[in-house]
C-alpha positions as CSV (number, residue, x, y, z in Angstrom):
1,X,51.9,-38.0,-99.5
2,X,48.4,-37.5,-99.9
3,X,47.6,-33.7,-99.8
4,X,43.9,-33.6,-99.5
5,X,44.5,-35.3,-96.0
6,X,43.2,-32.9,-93.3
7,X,46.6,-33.4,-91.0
8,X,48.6,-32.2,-94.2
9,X,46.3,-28.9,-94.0
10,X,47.1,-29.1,-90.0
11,X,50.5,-28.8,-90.4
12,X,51.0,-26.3,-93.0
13,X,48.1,-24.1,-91.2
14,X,50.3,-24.3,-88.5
15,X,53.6,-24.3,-90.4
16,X,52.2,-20.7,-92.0
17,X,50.9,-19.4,-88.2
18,X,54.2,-20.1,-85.8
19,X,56.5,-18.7,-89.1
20,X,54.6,-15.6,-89.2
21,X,54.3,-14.8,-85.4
22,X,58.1,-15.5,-84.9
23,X,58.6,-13.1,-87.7
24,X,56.4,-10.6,-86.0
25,X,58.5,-11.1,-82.6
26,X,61.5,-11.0,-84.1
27,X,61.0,-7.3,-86.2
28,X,59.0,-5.7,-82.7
29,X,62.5,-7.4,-80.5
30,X,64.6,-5.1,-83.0
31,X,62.1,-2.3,-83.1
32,X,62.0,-2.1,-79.7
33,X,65.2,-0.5,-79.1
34,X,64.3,2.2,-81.8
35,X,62.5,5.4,-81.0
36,X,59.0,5.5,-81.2
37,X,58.4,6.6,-85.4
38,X,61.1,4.1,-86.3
39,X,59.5,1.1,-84.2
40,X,55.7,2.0,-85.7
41,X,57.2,2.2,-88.9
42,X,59.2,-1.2,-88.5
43,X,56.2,-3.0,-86.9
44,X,53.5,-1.9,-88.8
45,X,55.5,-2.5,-92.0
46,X,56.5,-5.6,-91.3
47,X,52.7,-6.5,-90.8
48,X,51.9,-5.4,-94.3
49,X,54.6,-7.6,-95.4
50,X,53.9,-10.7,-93.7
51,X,49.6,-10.5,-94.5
52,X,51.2,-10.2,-97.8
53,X,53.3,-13.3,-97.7
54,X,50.6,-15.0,-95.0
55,X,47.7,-14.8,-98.1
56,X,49.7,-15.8,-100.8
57,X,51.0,-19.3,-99.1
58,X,47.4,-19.3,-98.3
59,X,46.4,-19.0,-101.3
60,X,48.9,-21.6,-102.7
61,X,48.0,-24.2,-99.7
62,X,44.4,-23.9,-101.2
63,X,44.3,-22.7,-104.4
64,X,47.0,-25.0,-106.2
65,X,48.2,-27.4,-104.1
66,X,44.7,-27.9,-102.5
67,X,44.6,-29.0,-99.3
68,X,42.0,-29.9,-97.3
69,X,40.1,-26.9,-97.1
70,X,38.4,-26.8,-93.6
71,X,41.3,-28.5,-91.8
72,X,43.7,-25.6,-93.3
73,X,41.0,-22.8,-92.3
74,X,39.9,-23.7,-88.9
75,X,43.4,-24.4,-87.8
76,X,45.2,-21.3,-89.2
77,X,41.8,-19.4,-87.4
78,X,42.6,-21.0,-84.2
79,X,46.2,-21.0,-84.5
80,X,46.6,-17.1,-85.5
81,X,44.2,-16.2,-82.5
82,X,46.2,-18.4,-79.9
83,X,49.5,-16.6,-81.3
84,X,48.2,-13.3,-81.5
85,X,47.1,-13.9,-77.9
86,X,50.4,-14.6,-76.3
87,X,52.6,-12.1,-78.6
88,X,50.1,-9.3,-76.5
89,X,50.4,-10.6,-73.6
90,X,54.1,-11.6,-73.6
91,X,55.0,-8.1,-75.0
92,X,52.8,-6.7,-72.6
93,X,54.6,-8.3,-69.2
94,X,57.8,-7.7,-70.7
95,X,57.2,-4.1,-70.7
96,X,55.7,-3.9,-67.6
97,X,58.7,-5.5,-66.4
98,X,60.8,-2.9,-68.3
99,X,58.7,-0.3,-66.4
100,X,59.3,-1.7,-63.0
101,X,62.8,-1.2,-63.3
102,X,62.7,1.9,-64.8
103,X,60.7,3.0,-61.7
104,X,62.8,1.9,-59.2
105,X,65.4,4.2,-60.4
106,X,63.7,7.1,-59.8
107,X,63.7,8.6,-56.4
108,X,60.3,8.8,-54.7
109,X,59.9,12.2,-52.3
110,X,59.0,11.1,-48.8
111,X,55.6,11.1,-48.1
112,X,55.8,14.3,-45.5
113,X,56.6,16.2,-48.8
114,X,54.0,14.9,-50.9
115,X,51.6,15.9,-48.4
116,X,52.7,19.0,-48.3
117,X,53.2,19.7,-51.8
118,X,48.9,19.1,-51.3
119,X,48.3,21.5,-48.9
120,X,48.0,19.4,-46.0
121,X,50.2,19.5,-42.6
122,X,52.4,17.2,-41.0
């Protein structure tokens, strides 16, 4: 197999982007459960780590094994941006969702006590 082909630079571009996104998901799904220090600690380390791992196959995609270079660059840009994109908004909904629930077990006053609790009369 020819390396300096551009869909050999596609692939592991994209090979490099969907690992390291579903490693990010993963460590925030088990951080997510932990209390606040422990999940910023988990999630923040764990991005350290994977830039770390991320530049180094990087760097071996380019710098040794040479791939195509633009094919590898603009698709790892594109890639990374697309993934980074849903991982925000997926963790986003699903704790809005988490919110909703939490919401509906509370117990709302009525509304003739909320008023009052303003100053107004009923």
């Amino acid at each position: 197999m020819d390396v300096k082909n551009p869909f050999v630079a596609v692939i592991a571009a994209l090979a490099i982007s969907v690992a390291n996104s579903l490693l990010g998901y993963v460590v925030a799904k088990k951080a997510s459960t932990k209390e606040l220090n422990t999940f910023m600690g988990m999630v923040f380390g764990s991005l350290g780590i994977r830039a770390i791992i991320v530049v180094s196959l990087a760097y071996i995609g380019l710098g040794v094994i040479d791939l195509h270079k633009v094919a590898f660059a603009l698709t790892f840009s594109i890639s990374a941006f697309i993934a980074l994109m849903v991982e925000v908004f997926f963790f986003h909904f699903s704790m809005e969702k988490q919110k909703q629930i939490q919401l509906r077990n509370v117990k709302r006053p009525s509304k003739k006590k909320e008023l009052n609790v303003l100053g107004f009369t009923g």
